[in-house]
mmCIF file as gemmi writes it, N, C-alpha and C atoms, coordinates in Angstrom:
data_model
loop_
_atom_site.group_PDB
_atom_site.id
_atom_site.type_symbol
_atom_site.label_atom_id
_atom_site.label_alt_id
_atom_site.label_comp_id
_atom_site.label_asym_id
_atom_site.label_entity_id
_atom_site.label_seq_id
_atom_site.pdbx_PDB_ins_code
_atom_site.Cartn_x
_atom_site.Cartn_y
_atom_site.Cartn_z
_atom_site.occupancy
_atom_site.B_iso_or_equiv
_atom_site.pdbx_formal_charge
_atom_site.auth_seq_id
_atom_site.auth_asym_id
_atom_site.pdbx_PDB_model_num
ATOM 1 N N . UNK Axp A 1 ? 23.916 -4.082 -4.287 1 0 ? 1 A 1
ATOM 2 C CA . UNK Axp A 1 ? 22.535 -4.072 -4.72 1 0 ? 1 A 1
ATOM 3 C C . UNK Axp A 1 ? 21.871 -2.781 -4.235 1 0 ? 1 A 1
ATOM 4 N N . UNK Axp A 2 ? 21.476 -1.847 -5.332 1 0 ? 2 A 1
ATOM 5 C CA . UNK Axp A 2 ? 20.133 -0.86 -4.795 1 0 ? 2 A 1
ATOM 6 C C . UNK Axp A 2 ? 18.783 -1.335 -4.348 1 0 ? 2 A 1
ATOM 7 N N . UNK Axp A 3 ? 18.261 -0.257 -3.797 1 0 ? 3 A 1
ATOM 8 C CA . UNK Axp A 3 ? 16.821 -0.173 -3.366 1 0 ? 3 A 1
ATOM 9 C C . UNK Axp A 3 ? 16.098 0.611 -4.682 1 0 ? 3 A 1
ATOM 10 N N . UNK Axp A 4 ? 14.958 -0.131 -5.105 1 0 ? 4 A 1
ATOM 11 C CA . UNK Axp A 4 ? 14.656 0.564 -6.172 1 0 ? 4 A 1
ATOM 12 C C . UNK Axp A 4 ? 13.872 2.459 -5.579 1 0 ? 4 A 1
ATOM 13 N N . UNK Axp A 5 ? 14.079 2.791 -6.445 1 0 ? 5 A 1
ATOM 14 C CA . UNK Axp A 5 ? 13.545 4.459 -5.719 1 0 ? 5 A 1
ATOM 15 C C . UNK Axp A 5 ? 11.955 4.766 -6.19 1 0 ? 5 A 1
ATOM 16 N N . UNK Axp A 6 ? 11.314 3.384 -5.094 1 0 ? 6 A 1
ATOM 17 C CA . UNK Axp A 6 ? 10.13 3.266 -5.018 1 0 ? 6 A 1
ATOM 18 C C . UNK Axp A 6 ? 9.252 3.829 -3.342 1 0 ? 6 A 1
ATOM 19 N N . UNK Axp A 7 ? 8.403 4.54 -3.826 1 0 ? 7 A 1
ATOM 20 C CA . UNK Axp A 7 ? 8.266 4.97 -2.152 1 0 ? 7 A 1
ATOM 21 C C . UNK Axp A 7 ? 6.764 3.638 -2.056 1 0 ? 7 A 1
ATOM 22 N N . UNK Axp A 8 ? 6.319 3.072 -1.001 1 0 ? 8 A 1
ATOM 23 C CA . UNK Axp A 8 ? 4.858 2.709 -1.261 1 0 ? 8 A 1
ATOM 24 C C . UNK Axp A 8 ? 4.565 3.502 0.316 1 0 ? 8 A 1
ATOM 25 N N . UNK Axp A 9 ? 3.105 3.158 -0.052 1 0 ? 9 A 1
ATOM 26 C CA . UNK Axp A 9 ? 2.194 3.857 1.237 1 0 ? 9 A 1
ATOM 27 C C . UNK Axp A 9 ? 1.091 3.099 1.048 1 0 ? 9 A 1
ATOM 28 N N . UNK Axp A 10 ? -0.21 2.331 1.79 1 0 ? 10 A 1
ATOM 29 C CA . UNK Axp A 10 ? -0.862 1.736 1.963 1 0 ? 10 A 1
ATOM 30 C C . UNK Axp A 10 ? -2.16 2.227 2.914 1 0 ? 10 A 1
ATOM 31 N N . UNK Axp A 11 ? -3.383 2.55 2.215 1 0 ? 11 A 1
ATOM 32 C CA . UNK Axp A 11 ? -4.509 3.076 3.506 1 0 ? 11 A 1
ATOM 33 C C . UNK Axp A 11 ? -5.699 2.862 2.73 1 0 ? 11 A 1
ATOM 34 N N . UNK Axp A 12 ? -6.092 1.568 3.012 1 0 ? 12 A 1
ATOM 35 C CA . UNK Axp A 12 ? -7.516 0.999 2.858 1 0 ? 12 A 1
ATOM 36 C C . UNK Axp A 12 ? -8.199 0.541 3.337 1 0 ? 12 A 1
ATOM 37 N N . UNK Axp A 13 ? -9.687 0.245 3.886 1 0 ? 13 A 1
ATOM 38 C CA . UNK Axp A 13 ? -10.539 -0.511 4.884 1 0 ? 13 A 1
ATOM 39 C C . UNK Axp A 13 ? -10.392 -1.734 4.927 1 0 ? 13 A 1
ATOM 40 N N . UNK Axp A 14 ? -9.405 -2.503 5.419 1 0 ? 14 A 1
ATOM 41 C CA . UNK Axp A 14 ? -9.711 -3.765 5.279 1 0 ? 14 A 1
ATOM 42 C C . UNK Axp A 14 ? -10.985 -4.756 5.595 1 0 ? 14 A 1
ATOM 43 N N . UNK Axp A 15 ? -11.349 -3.869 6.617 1 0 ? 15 A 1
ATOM 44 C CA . UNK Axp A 15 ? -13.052 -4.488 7.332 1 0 ? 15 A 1
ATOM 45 C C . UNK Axp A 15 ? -14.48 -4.809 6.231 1 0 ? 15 A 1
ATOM 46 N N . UNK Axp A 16 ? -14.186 -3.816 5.482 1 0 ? 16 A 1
ATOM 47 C CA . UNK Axp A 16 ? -14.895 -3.428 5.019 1 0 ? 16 A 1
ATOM 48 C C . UNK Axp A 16 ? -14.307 -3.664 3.213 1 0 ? 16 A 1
ATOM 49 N N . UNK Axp A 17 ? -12.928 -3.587 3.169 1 0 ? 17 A 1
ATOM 50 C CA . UNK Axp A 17 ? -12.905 -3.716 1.605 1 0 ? 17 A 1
ATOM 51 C C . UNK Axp A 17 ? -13.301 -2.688 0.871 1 0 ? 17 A 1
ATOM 52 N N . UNK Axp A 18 ? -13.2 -1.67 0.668 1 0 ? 18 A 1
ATOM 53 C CA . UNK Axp A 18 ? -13.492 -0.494 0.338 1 0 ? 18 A 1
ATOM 54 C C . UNK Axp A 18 ? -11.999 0.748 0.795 1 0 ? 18 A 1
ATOM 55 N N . UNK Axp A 19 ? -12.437 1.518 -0.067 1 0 ? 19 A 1
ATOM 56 C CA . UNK Axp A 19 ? -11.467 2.356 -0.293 1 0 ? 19 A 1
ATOM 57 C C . UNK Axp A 19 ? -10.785 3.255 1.202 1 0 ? 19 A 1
ATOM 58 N N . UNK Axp A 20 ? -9.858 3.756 1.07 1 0 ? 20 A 1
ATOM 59 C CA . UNK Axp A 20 ? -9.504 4.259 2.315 1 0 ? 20 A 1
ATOM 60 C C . UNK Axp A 20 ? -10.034 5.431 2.623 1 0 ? 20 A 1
ATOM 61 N N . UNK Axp A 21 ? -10.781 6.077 3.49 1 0 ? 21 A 1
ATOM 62 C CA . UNK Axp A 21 ? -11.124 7.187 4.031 1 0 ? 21 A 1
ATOM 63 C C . UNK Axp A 21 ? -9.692 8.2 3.898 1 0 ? 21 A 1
ATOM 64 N N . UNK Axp A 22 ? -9.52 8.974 3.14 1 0 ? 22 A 1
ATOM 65 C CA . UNK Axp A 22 ? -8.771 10.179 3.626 1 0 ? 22 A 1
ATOM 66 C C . UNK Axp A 22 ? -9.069 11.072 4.815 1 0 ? 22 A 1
ATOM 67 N N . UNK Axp A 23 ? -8.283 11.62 5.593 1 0 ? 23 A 1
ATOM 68 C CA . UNK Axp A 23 ? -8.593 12.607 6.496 1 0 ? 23 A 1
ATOM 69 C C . UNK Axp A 23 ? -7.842 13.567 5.899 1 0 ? 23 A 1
ATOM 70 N N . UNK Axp A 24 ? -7.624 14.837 6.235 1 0 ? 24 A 1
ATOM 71 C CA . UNK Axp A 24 ? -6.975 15.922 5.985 1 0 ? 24 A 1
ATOM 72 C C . UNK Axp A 24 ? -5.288 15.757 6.647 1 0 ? 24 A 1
ATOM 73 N N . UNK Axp A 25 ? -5.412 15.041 7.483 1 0 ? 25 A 1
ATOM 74 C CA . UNK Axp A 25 ? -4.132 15.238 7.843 1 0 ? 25 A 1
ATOM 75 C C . UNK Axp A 25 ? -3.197 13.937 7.044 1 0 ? 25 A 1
ATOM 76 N N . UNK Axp A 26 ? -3.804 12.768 6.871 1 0 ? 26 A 1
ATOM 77 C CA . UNK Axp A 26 ? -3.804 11.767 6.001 1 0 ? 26 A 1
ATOM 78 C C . UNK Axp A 26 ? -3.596 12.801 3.994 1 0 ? 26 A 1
ATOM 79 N N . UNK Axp A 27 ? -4.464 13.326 3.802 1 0 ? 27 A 1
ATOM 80 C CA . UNK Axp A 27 ? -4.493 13.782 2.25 1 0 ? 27 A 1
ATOM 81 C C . UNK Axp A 27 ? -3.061 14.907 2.082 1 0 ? 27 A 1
ATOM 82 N N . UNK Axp A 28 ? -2.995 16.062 3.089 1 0 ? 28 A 1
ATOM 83 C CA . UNK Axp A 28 ? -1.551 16.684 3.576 1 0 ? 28 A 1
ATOM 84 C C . UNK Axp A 28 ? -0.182 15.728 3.303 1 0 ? 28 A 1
ATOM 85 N N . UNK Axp A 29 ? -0.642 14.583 3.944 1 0 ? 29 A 1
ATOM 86 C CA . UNK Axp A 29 ? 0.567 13.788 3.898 1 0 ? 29 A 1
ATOM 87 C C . UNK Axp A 29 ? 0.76 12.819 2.651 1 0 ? 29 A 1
ATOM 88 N N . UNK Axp A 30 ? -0.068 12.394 2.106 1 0 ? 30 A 1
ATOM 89 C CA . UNK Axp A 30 ? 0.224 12.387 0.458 1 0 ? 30 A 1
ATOM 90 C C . UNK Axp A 30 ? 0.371 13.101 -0.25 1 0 ? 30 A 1
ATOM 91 N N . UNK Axp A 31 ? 0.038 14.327 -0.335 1 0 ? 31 A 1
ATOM 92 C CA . UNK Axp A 31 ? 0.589 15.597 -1.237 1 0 ? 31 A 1
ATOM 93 C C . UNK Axp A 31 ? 1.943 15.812 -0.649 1 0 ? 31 A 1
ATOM 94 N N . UNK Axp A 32 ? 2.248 15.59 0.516 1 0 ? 32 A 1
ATOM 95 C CA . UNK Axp A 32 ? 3.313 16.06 0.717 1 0 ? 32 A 1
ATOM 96 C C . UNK Axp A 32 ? 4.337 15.303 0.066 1 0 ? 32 A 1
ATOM 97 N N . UNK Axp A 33 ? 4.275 13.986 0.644 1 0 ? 33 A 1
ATOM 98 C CA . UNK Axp A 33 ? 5.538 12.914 -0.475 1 0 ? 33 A 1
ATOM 99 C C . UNK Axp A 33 ? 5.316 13.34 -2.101 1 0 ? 33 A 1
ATOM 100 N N . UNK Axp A 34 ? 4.41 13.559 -2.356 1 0 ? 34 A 1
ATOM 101 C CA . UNK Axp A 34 ? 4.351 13.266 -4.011 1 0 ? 34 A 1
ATOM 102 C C . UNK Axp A 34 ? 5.392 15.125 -4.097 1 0 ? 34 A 1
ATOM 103 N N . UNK Axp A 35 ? 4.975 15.37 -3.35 1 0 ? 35 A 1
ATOM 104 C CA . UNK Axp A 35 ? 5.809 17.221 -3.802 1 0 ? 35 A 1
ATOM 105 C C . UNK Axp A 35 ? 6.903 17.41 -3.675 1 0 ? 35 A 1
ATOM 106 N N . UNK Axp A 36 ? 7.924 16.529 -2.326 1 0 ? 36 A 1
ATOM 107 C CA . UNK Axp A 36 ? 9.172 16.183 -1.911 1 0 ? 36 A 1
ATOM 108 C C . UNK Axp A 36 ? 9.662 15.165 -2.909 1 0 ? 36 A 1
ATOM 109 N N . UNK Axp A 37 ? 9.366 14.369 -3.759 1 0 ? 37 A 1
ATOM 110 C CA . UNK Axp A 37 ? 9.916 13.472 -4.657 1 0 ? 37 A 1
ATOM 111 C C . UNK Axp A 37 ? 8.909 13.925 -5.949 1 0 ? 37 A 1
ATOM 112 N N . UNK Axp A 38 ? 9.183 14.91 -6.664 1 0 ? 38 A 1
ATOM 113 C CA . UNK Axp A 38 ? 8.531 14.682 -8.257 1 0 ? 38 A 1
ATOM 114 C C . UNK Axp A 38 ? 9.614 14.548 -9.256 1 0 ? 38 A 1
ATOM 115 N N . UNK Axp A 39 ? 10.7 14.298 -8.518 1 0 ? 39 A 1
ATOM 116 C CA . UNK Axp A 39 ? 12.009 13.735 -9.409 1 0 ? 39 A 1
ATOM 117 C C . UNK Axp A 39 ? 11.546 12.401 -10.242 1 0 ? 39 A 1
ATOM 118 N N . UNK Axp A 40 ? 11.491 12.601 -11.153 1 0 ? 40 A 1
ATOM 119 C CA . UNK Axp A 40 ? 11.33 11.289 -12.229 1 0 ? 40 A 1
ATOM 120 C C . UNK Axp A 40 ? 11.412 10.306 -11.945 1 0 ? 40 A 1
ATOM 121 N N . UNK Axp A 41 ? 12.882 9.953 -10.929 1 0 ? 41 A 1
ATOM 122 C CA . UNK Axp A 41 ? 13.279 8.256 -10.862 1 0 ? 41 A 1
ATOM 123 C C . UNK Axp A 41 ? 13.104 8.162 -9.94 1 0 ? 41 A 1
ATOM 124 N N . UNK Axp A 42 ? 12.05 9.302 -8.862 1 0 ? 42 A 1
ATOM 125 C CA . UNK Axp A 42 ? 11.724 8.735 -7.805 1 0 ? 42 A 1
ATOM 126 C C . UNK Axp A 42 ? 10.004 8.007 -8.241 1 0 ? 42 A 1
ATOM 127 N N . UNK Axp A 43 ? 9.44 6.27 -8.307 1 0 ? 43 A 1
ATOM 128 C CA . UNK Axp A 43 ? 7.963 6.365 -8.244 1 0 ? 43 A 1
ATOM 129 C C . UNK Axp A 43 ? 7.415 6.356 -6.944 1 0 ? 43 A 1
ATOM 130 N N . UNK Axp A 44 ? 6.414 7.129 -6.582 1 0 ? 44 A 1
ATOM 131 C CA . UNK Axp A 44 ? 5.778 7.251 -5.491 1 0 ? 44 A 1
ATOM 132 C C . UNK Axp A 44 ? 3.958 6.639 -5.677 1 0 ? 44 A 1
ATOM 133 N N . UNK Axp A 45 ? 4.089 5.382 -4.875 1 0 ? 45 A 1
ATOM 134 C CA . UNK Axp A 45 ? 2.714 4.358 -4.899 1 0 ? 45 A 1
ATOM 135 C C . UNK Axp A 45 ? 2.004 4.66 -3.864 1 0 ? 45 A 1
ATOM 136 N N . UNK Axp A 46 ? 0.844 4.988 -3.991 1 0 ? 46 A 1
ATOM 137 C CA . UNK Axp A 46 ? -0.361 5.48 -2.512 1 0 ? 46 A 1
ATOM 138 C C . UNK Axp A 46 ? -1.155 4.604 -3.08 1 0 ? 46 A 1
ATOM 139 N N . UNK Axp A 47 ? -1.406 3.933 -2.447 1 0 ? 47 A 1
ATOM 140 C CA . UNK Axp A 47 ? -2.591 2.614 -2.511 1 0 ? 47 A 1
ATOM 141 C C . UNK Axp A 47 ? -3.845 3.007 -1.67 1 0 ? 47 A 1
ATOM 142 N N . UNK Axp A 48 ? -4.73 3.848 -1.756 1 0 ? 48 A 1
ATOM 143 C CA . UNK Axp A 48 ? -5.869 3.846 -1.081 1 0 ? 48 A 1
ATOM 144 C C . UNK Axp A 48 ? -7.095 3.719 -1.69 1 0 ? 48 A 1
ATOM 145 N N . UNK Axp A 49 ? -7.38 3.149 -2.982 1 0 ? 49 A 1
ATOM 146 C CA . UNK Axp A 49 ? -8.125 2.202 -3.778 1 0 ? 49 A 1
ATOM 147 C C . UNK Axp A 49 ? -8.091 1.343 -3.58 1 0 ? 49 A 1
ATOM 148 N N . UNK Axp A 50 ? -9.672 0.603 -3.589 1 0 ? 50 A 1
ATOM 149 C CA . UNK Axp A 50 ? -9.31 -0.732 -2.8 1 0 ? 50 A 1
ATOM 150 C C . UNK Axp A 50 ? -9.005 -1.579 -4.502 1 0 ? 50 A 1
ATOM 151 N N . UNK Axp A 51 ? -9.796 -1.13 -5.455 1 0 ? 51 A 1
ATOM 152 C CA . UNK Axp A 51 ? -9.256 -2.107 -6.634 1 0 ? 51 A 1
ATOM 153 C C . UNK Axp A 51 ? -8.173 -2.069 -7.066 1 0 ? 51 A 1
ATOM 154 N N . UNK Axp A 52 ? -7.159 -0.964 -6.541 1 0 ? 52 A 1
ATOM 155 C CA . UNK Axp A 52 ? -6.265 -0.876 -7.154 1 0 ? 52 A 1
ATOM 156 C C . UNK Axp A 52 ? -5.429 -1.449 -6.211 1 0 ? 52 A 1
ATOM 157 N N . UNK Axp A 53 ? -5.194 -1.759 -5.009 1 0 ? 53 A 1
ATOM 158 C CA . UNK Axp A 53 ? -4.846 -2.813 -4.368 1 0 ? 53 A 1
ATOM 159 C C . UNK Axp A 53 ? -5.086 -4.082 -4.76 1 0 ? 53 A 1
ATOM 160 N N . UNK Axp A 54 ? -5.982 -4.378 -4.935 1 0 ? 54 A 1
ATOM 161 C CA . UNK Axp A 54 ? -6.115 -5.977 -5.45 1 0 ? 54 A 1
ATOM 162 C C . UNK Axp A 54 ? -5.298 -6.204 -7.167 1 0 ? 54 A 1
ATOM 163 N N . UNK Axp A 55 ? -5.339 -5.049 -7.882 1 0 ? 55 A 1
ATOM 164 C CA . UNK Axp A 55 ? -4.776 -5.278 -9.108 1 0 ? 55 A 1
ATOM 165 C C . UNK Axp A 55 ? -3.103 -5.639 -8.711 1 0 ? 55 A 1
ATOM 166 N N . UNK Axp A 56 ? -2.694 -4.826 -7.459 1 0 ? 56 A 1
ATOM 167 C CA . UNK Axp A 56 ? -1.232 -5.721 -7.323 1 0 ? 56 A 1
ATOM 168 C C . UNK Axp A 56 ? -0.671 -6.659 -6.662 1 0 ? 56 A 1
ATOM 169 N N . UNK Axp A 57 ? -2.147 -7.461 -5.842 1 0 ? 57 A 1
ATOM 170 C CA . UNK Axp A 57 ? -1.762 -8.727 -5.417 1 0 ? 57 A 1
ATOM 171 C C . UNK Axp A 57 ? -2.409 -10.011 -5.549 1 0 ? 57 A 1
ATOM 172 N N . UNK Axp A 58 ? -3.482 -9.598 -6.417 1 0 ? 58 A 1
ATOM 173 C CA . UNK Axp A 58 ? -4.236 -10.904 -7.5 1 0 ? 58 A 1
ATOM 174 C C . UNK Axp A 58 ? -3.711 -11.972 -7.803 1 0 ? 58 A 1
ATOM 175 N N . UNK Axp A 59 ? -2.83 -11.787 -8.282 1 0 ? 59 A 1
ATOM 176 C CA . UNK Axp A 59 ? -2.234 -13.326 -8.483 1 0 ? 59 A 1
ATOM 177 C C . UNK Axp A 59 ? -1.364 -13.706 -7.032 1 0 ? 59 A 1
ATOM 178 N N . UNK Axp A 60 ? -1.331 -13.316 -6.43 1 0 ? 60 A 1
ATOM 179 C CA . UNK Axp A 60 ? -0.85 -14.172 -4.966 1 0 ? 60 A 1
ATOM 180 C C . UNK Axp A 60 ? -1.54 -14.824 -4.119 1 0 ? 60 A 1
ATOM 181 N N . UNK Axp A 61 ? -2.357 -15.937 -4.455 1 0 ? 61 A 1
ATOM 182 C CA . UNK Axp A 61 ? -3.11 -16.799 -3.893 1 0 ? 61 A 1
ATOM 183 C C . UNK Axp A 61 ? -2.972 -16.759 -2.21 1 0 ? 61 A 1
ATOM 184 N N . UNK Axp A 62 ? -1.646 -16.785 -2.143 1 0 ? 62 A 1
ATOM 185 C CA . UNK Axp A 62 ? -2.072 -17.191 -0.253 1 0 ? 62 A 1
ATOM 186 C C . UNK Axp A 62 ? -2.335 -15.884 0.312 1 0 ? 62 A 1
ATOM 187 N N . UNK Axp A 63 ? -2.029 -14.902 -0.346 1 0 ? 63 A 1
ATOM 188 C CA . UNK Axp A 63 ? -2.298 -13.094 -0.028 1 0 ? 63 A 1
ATOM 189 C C . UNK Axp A 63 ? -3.6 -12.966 0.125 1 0 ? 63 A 1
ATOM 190 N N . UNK Axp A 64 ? -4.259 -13.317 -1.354 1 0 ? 64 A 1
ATOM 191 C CA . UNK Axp A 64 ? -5.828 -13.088 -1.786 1 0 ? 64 A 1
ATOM 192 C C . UNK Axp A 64 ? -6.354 -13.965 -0.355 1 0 ? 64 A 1
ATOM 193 N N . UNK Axp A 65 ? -5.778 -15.217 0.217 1 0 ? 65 A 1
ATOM 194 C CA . UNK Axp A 65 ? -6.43 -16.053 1.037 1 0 ? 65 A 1
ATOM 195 C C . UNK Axp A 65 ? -6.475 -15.02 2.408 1 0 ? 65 A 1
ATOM 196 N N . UNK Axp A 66 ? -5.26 -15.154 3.108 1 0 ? 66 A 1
ATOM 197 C CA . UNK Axp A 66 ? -5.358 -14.093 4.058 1 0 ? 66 A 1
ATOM 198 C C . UNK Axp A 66 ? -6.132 -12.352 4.468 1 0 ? 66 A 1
ATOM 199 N N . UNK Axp A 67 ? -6.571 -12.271 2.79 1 0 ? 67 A 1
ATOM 200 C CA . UNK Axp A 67 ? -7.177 -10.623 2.613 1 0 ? 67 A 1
ATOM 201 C C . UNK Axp A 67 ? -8.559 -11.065 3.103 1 0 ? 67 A 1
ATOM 202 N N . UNK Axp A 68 ? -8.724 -12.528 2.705 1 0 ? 68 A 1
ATOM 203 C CA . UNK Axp A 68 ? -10.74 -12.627 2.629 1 0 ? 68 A 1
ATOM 204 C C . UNK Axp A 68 ? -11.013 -13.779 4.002 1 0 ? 68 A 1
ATOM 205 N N . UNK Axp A 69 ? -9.907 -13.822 4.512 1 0 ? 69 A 1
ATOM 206 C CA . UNK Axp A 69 ? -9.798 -14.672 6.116 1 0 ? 69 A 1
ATOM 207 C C . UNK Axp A 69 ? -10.267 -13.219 6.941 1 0 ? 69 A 1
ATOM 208 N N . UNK Axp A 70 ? -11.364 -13.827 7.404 1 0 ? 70 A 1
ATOM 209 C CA . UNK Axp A 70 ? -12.726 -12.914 8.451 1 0 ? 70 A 1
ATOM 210 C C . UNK Axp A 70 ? -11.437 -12.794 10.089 1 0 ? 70 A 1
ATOM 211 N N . UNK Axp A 71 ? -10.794 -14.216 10.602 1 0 ? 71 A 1
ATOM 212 C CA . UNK Axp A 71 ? -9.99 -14.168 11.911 1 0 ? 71 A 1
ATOM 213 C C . UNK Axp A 71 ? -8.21 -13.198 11.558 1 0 ? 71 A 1
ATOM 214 N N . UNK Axp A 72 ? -8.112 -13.3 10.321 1 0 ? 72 A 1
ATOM 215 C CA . UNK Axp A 72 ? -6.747 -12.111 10.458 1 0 ? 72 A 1
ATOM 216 C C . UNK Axp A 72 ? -7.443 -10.785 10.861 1 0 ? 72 A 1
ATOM 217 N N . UNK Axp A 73 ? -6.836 -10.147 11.555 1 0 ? 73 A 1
ATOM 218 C CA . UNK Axp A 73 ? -7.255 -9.138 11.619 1 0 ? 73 A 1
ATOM 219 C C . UNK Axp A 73 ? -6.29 -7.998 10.652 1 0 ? 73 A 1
ATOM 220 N N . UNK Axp A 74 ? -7.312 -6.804 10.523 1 0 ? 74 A 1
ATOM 221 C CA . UNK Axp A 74 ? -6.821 -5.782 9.225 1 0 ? 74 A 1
ATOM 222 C C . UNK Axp A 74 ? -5.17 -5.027 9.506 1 0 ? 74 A 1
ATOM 223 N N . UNK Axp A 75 ? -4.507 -5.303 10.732 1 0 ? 75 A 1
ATOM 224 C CA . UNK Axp A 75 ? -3.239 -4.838 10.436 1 0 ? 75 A 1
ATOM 225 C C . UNK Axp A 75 ? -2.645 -6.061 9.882 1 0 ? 75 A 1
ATOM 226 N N . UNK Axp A 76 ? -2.6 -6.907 10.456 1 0 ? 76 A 1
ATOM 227 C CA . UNK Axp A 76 ? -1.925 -8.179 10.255 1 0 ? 76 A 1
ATOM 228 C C . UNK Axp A 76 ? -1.96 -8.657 8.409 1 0 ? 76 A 1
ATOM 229 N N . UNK Axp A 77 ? -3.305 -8.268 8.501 1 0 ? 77 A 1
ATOM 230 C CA . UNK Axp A 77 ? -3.519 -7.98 6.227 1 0 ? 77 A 1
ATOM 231 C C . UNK Axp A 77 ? -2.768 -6.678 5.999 1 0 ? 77 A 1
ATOM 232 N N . UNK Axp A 78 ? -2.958 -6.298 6.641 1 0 ? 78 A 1
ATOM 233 C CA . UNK Axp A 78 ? -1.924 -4.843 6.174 1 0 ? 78 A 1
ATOM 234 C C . UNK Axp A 78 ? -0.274 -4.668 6.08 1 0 ? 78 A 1
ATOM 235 N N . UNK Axp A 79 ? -0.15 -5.66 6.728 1 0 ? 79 A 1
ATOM 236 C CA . UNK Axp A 79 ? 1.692 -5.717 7.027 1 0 ? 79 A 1
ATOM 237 C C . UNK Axp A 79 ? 1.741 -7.227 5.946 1 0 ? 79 A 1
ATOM 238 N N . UNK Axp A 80 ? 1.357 -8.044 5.738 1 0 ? 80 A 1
ATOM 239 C CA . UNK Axp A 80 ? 1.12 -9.371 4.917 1 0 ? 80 A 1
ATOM 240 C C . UNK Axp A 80 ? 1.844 -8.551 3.796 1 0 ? 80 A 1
ATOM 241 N N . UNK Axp A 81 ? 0.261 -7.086 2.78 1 0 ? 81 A 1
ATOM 242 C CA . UNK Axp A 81 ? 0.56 -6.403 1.78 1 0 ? 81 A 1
ATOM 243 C C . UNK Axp A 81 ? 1.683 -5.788 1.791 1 0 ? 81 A 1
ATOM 244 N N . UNK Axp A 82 ? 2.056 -5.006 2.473 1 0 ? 82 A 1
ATOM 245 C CA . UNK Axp A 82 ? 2.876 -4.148 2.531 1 0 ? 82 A 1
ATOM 246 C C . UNK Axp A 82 ? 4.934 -4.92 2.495 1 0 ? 82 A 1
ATOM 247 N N . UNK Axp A 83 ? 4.757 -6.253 3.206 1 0 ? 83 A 1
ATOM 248 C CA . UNK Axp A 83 ? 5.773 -7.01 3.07 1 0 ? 83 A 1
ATOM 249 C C . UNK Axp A 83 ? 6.015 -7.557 1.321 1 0 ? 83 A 1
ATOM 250 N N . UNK Axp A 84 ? 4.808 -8.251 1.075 1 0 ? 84 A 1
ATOM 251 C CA . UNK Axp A 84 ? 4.174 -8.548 -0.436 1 0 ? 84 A 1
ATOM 252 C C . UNK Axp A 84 ? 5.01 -7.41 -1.631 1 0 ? 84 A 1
ATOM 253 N N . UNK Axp A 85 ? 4.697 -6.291 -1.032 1 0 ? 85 A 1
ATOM 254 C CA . UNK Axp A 85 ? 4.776 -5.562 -2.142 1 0 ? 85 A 1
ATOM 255 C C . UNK Axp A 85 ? 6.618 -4.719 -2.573 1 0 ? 85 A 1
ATOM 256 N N . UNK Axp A 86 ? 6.894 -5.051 -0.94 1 0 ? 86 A 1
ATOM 257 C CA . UNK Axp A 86 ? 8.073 -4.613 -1.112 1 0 ? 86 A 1
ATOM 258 C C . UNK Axp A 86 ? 9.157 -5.539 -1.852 1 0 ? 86 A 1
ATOM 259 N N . UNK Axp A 87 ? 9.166 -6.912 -1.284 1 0 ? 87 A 1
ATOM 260 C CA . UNK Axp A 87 ? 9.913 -8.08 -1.721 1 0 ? 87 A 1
ATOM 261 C C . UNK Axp A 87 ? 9.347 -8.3 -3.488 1 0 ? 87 A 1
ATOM 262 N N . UNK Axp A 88 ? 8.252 -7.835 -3.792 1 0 ? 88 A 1
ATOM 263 C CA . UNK Axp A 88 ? 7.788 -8.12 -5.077 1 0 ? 88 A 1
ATOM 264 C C . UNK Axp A 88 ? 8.435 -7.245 -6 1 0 ? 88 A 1
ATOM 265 N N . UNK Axp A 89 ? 8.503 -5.447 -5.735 1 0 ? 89 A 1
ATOM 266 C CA . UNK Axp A 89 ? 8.705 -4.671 -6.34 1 0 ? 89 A 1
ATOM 267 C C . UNK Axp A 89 ? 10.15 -3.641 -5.905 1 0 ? 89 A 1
ATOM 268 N N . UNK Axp A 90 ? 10.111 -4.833 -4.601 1 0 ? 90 A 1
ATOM 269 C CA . UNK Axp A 90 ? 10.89 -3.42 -3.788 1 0 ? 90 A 1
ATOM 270 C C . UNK Axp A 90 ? 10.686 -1.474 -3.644 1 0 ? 90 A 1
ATOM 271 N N . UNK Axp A 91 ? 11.588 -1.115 -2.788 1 0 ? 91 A 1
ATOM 272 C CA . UNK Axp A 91 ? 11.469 0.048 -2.366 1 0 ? 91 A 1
ATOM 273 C C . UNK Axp A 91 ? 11.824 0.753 -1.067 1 0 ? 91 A 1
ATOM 274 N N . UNK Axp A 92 ? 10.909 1.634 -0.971 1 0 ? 92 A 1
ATOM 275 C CA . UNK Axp A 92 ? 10.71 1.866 0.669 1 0 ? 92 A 1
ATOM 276 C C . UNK Axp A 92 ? 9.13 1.931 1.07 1 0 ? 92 A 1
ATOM 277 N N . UNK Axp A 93 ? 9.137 1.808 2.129 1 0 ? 93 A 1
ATOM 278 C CA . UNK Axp A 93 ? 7.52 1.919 2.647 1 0 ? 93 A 1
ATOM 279 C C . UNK Axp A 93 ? 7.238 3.517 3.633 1 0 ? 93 A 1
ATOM 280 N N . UNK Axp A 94 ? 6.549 4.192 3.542 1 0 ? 94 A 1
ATOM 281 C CA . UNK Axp A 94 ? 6.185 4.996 4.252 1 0 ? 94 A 1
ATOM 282 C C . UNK Axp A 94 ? 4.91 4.218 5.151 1 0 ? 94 A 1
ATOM 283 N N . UNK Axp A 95 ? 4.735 4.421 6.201 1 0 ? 95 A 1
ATOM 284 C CA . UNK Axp A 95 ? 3.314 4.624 6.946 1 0 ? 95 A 1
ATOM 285 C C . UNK Axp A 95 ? 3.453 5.55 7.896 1 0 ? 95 A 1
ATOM 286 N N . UNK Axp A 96 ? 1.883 6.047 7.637 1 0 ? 96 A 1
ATOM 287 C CA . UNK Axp A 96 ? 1.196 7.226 8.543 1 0 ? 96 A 1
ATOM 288 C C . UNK Axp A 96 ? -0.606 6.665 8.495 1 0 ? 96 A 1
């Protein structure tokens, strides 16, 4: 069995629900993956929209439950997604 030649990356406010703050050293490091893989069959996913996060785990009810639970705290939603998305779509995960 392959790994599909999916990269993901994940950086959004969970506190807050809103989009992820880029920093410069953060925006560097997404240009950088997307420039090291513009090979075709590599897709490379940066999730730092917060709607566009929810467009890929909407239909996962106990996900959506845990995202809008006030006592998880935002890594613990963050590793939830990031598990979510791999087993869903597979890949690899980057974090920075």
């Amino acid at each position: 069995m392959s790994i599909p030649k999916i990269i993901w990356a994940l950086w959004c406010n969970f506190d807050k629900k809103t989009d992820g703050l880029l920093t410069d050293s953060i925006r560097y490091f997404k240009d950088r993956i997307i420039e090291q893989h513009p090979e075709p069959e590599w897709q490379v996913n940066i999730i730092t929209n917060w709607e566009n996060l929810i467009s890929y785990i909407s239909k996962n009810e106990v996900l959506m439950k845990i995202l809008n639970n006030e006592f998880v705290i935002s890594a613990h939603k963050s590793d939830a997604i990031r598990f979510f998305l791999l087993s869903e779509y597979g890949g690899v995960l980057v974090r920075y």
